[in-house]
PyMOL Python script that loads the backbone (N, CA, C, O; Angstrom):
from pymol import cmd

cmd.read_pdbstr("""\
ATOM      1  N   UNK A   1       0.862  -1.187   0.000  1.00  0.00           N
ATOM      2  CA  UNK A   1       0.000   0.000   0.000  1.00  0.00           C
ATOM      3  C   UNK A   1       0.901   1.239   0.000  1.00  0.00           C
ATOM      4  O   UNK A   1       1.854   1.519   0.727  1.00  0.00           O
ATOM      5  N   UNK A   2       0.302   1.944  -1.077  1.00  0.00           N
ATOM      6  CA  UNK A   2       1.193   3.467  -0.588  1.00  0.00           C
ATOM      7  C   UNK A   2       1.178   4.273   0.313  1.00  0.00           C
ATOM      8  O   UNK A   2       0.671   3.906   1.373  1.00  0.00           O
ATOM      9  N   UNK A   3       1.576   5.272   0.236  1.00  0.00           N
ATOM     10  CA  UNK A   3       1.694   6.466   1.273  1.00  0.00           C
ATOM     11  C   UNK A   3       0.314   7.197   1.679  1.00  0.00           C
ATOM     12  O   UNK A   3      -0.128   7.410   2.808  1.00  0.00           O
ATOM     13  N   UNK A   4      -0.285   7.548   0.298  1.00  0.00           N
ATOM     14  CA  UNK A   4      -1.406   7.823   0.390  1.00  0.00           C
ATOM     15  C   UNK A   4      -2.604   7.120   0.910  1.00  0.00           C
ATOM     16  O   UNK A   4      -3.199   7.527   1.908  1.00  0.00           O
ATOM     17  N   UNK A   5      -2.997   5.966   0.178  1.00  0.00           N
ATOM     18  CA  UNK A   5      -3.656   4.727   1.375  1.00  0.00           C
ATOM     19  C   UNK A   5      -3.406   4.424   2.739  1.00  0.00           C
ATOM     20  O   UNK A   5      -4.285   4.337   3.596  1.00  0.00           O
ATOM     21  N   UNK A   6      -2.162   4.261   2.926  1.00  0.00           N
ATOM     22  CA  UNK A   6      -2.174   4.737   4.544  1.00  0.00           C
ATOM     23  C   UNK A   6      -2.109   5.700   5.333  1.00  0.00           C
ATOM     24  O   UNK A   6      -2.053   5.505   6.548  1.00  0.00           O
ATOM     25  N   UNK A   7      -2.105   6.903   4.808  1.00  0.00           N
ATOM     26  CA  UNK A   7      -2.777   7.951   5.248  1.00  0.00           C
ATOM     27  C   UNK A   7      -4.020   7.952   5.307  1.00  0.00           C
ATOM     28  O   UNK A   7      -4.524   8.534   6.268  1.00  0.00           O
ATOM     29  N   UNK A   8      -4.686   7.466   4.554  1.00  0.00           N
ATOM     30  CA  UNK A   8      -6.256   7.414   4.447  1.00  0.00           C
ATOM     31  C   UNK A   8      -6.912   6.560   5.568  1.00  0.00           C
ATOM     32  O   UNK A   8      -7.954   6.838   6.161  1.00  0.00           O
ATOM     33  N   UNK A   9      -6.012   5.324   5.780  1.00  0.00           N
ATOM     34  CA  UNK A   9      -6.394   4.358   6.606  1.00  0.00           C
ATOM     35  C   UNK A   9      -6.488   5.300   8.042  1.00  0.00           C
ATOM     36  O   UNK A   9      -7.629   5.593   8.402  1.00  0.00           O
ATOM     37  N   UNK A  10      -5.661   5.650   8.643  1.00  0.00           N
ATOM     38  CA  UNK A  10      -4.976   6.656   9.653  1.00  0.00           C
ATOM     39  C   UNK A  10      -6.176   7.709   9.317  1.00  0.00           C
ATOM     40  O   UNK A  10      -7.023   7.559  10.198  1.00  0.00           O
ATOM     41  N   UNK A  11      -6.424   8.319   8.755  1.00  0.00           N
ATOM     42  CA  UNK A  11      -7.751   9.246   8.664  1.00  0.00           C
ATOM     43  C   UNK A  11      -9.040   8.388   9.229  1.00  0.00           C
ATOM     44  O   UNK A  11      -9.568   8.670  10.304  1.00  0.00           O
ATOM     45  N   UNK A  12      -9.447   7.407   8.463  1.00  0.00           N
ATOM     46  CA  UNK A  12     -10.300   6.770   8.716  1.00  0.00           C
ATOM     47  C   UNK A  12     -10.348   6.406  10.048  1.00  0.00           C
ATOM     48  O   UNK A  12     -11.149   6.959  10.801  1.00  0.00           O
ATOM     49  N   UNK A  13      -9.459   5.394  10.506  1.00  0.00           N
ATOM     50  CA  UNK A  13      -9.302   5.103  12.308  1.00  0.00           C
ATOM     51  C   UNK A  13      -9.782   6.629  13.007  1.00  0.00           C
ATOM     52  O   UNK A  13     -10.815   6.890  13.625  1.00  0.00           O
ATOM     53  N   UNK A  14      -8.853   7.336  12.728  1.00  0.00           N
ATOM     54  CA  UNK A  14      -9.352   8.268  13.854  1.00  0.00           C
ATOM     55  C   UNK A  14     -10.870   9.476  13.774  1.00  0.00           C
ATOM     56  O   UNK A  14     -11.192  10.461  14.438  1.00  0.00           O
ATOM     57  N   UNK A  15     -11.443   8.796  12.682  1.00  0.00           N
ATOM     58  CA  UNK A  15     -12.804   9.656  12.276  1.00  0.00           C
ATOM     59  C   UNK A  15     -13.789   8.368  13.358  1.00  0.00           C
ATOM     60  O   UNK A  15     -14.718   8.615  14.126  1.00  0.00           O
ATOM     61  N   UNK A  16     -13.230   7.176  13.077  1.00  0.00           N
ATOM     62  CA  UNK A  16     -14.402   6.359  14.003  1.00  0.00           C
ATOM     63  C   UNK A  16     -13.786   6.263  14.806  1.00  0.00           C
ATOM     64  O   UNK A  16     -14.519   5.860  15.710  1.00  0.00           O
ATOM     65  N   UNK A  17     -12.439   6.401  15.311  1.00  0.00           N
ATOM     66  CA  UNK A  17     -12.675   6.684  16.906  1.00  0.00           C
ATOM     67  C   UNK A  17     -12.911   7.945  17.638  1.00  0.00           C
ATOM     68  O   UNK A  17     -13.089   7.878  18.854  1.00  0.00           O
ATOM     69  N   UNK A  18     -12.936   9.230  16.963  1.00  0.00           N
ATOM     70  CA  UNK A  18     -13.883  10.562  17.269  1.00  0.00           C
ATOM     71  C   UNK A  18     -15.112  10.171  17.518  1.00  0.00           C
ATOM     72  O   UNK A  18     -15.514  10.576  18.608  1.00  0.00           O
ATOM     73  N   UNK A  19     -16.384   9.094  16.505  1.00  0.00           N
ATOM     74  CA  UNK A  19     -17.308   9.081  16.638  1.00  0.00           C
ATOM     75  C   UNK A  19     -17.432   8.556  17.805  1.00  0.00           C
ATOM     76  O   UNK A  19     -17.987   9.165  18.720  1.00  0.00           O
ATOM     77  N   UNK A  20     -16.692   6.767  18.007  1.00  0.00           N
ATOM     78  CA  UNK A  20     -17.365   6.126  19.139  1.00  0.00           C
ATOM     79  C   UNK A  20     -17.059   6.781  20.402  1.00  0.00           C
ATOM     80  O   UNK A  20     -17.907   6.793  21.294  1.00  0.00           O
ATOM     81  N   UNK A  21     -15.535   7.512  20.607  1.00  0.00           N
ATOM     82  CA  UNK A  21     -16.083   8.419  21.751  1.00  0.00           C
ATOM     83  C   UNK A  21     -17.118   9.239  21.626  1.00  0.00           C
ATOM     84  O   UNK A  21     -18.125   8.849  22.217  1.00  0.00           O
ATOM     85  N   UNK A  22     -17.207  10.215  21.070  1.00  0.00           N
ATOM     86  CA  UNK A  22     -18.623  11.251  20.985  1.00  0.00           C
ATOM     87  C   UNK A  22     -19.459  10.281  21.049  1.00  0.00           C
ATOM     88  O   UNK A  22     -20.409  11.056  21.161  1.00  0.00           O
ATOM     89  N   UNK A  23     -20.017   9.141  21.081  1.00  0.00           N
ATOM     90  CA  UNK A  23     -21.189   7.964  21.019  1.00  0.00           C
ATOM     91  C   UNK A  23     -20.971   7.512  22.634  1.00  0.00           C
ATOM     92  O   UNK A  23     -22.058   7.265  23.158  1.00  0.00           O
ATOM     93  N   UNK A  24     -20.136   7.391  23.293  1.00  0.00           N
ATOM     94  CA  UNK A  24     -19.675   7.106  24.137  1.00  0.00           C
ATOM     95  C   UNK A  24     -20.094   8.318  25.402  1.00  0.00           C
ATOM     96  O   UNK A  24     -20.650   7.987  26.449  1.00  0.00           O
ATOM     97  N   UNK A  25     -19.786   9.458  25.135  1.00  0.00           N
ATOM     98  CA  UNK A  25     -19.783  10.772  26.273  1.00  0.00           C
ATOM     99  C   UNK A  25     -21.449  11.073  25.985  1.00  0.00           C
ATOM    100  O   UNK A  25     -22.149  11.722  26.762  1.00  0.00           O
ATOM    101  N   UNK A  26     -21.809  10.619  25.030  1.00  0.00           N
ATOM    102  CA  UNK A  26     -23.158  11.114  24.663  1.00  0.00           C
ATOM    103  C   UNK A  26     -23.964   9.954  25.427  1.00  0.00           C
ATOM    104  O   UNK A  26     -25.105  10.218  25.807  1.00  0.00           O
ATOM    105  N   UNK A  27     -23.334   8.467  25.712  1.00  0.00           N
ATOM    106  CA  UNK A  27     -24.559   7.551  26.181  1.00  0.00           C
ATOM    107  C   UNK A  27     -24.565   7.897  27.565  1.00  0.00           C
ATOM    108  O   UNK A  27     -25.648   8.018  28.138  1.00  0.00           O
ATOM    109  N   UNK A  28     -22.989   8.151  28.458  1.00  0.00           N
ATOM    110  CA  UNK A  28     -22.792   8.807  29.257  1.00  0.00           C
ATOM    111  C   UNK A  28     -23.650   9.851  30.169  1.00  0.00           C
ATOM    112  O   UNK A  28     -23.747   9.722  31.389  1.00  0.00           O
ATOM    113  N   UNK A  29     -24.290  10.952  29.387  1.00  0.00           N
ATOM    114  CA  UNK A  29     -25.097  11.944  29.505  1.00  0.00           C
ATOM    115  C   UNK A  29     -25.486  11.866  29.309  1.00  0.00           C
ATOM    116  O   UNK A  29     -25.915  13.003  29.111  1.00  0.00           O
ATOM    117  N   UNK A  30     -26.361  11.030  28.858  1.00  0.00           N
ATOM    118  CA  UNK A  30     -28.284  10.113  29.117  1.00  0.00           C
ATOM    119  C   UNK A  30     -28.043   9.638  30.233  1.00  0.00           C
ATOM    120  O   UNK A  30     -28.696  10.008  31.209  1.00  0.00           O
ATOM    121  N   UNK A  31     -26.920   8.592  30.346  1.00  0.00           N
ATOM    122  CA  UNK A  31     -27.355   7.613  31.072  1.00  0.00           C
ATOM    123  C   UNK A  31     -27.726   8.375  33.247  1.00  0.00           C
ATOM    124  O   UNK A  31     -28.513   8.161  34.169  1.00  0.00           O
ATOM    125  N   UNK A  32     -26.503   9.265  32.937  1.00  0.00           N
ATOM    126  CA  UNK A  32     -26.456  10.146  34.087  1.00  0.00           C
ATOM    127  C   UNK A  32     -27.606  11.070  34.647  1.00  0.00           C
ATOM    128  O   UNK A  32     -27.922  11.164  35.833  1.00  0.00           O
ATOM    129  N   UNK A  33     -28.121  11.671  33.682  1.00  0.00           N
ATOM    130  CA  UNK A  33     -29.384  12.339  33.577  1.00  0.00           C
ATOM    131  C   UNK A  33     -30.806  11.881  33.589  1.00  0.00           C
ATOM    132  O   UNK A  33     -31.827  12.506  33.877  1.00  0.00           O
ATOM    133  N   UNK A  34     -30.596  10.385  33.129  1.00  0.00           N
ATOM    134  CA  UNK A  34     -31.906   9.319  33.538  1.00  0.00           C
ATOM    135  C   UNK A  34     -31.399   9.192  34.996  1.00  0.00           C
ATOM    136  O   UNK A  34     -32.022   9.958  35.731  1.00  0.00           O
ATOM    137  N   UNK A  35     -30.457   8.457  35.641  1.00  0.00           N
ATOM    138  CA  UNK A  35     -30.012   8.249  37.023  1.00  0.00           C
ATOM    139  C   UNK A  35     -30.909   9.295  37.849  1.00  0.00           C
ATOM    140  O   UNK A  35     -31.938   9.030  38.470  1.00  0.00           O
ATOM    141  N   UNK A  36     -30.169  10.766  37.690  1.00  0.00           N
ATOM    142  CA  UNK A  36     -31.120  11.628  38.383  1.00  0.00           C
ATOM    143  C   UNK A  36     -32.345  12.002  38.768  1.00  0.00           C
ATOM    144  O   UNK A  36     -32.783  12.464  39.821  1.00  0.00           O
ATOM    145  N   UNK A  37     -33.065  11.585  37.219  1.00  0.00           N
ATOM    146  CA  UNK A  37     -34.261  11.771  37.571  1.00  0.00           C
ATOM    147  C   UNK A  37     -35.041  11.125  38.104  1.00  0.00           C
ATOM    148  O   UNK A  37     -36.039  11.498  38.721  1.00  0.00           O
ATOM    149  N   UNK A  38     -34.485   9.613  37.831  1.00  0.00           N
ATOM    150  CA  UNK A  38     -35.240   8.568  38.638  1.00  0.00           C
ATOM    151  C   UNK A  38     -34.831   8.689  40.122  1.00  0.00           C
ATOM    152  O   UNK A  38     -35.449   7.921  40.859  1.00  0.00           O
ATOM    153  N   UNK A  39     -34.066   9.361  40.624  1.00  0.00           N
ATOM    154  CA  UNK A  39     -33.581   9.776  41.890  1.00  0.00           C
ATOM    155  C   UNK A  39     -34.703  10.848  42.590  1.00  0.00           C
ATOM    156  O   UNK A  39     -35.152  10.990  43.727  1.00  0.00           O
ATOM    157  N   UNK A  40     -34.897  11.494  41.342  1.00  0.00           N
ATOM    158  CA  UNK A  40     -35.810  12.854  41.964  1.00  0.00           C
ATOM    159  C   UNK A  40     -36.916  12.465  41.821  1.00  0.00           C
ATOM    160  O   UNK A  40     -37.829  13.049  42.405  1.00  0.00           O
ATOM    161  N   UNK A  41     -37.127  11.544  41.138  1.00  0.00           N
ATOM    162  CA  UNK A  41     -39.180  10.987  41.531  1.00  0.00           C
ATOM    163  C   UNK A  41     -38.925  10.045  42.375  1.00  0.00           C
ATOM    164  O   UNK A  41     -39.768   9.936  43.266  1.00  0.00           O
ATOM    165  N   UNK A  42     -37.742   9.066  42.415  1.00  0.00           N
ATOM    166  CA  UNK A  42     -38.020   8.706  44.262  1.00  0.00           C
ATOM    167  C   UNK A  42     -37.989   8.999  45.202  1.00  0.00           C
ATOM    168  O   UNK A  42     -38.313   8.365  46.207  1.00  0.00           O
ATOM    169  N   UNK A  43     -37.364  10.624  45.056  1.00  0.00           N
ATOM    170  CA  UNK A  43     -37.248  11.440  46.690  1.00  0.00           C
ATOM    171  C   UNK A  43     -38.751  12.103  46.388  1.00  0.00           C
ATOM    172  O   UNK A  43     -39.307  12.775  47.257  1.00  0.00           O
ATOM    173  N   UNK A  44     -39.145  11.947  45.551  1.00  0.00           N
ATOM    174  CA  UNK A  44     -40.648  13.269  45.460  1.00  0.00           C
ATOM    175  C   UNK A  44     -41.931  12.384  46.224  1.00  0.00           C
ATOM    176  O   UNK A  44     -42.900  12.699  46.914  1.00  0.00           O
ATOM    177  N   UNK A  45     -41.363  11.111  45.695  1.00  0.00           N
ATOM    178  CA  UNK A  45     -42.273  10.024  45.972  1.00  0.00           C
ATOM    179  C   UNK A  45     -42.462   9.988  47.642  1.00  0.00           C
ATOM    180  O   UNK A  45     -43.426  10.276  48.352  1.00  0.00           O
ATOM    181  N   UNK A  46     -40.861   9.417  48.007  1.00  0.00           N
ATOM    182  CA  UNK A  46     -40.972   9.143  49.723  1.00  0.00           C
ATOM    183  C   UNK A  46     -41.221  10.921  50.301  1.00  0.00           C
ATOM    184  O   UNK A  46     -41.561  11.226  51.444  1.00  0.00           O
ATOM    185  N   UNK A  47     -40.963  11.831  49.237  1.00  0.00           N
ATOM    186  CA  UNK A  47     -41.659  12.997  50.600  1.00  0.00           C
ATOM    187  C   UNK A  47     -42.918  13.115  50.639  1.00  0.00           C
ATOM    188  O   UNK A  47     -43.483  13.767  51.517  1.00  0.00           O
ATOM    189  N   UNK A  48     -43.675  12.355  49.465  1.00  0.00           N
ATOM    190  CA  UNK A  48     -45.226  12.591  49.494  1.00  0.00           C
ATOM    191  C   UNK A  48     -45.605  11.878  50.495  1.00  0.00           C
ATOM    192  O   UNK A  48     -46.199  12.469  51.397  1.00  0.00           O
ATOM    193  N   UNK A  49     -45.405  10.646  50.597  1.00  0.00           N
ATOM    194  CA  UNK A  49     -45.490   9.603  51.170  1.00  0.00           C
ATOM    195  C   UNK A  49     -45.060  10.059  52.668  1.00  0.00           C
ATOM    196  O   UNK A  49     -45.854   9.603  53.491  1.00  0.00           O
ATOM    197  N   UNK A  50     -44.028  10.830  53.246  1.00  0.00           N
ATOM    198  CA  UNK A  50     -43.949  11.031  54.580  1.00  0.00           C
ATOM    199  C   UNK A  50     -45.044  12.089  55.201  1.00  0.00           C
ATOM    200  O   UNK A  50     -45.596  11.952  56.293  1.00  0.00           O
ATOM    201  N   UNK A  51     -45.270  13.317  54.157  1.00  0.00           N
ATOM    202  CA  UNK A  51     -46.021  13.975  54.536  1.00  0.00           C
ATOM    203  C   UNK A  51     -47.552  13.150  54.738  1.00  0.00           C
ATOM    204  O   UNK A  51     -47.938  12.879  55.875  1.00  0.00           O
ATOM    205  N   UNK A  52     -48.247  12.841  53.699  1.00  0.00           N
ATOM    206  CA  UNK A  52     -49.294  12.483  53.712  1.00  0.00           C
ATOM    207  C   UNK A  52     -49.425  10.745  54.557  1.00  0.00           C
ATOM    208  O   UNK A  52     -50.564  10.370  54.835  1.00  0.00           O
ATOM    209  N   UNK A  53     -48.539  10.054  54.812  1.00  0.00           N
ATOM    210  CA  UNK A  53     -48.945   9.016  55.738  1.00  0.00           C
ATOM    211  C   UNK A  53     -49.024   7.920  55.108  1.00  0.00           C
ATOM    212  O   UNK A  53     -49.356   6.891  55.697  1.00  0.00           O
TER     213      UNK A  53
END
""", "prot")
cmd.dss("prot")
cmd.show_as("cartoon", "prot")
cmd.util.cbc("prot")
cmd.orient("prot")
């Protein structure tokens, strides 16, 4: 292979490994932001629940 083809190859690698990180930090920040919220409707939950009995 020439010079040019493996440059290309070397382009290529690092375009999909840009993506799968960015795919990666992005499942990340769902996954963190679901965590929370299901955090904050179970604290909303047990304060309803303490107040009202």
């Amino acid at each position: 292979m020439n010079q040019l083809g493996r440059e290309y190859e070397a382009f290529l690698r690092d375009l999909k490994e840009r993506i799968r990180d960015a795919q990666l930090r992005a499942a990340i920040a769902v996954n963190r932001e679901l965590v929370l919220l299901y955090w904050r409707i179970g604290h909303e939950i047990l304060t309803r629940q303490q107040q009202q009995g």
